[in-house]
N, C-alpha and C positions, 0 to 999 in steps of 0.2 A: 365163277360166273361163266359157266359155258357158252356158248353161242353168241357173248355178249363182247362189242366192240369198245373199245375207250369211249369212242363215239353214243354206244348205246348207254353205256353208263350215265354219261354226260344226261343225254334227253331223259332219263330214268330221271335223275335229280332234275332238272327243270320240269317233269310232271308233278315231282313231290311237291313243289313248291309253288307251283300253279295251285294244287288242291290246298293246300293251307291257304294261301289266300284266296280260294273260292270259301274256304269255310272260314276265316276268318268275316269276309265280308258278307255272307250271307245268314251271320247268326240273327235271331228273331230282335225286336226292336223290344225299349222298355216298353209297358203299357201303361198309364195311369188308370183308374179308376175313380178317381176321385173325380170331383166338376170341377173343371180347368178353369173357371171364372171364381171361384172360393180359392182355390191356391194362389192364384192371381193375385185377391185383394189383400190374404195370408202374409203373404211376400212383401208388397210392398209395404203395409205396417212395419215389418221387422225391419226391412230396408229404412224408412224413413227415421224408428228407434237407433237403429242402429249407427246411422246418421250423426243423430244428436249427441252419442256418444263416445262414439269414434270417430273424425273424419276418416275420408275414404285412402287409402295409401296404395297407390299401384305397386304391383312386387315382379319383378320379372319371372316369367316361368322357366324353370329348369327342363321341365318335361318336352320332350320330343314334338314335334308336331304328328295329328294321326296319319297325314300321309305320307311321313318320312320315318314311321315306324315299320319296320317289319310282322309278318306275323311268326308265332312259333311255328317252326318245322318239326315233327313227331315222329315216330319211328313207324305208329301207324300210319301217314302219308307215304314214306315209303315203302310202307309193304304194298299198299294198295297201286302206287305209282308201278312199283315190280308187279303185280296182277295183270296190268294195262300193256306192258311194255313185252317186247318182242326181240328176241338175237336176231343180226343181221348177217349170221354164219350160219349156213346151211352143214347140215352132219358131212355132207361130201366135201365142202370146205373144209371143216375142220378136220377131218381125217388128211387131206393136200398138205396143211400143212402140219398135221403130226407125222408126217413122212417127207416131208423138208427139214424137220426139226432135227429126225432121228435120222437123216444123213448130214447134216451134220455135226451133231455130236459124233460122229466115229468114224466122220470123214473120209468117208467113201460114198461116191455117188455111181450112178449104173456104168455112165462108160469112163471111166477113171482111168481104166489104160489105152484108151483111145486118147482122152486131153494128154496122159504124160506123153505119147509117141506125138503128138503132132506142137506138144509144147519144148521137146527135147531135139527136134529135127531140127 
């Protein structure tokens, strides 16, 4: 992930997950086509049979409620959230500090005998 911060990562996955639930909440509605006043009276027949038959029994629901469900997260939302998304390390940054890195792995910095005479005096 070049040019990208802990930080950018972070906002990378809260874009993904924005867009999932933009498409989760914005998929198209059922439609009927049928005339809603014939299902209507459909219903209540079966409703009233069903009545005579069965009384009614409440059952608790297992299922989540819809706004304490999540939506799915996809691989496609993050690709697209990485499209969107931007490094907040400029190349001249990151070059700073691959030349921080690599004085210290071998631990020598520019004026190195300068700090040991004035840490030795």
């Amino acid at each position: 992930t070049p040019g990208l911060t802990g930080a950018d990562l972070r906002a990378m996955i809260y874009t993904a997950q924005l867009l999932s639930h933009k498409a989760a909440t914005s998929k198209p509605k059922k439609v009927d086509f049928l005339d809603q006043e014939k299902v209507t009276e459909c219903e209540e027949v079966k409703r009233k049979e069903s009545e005579k038959n069965h009384p009614i029994q409440l059952k608790p629901s297992l299922k989540k409620s819809p706004s304490t469900e999540k939506p799915p997260l996809t691989q496609e939302h993050f690709i697209e959230a990485a499209e969107q998304s931007q490094g907040s390390v400029t190349p001249s940054e990151a070059k700073k500090y691959e030349n921080i890195y690599a004085r210290f792995q071998t631990g020598k910095g520019e004026n190195t005998a300068q700090q040991q005479k004035a840490t030795l005096a």
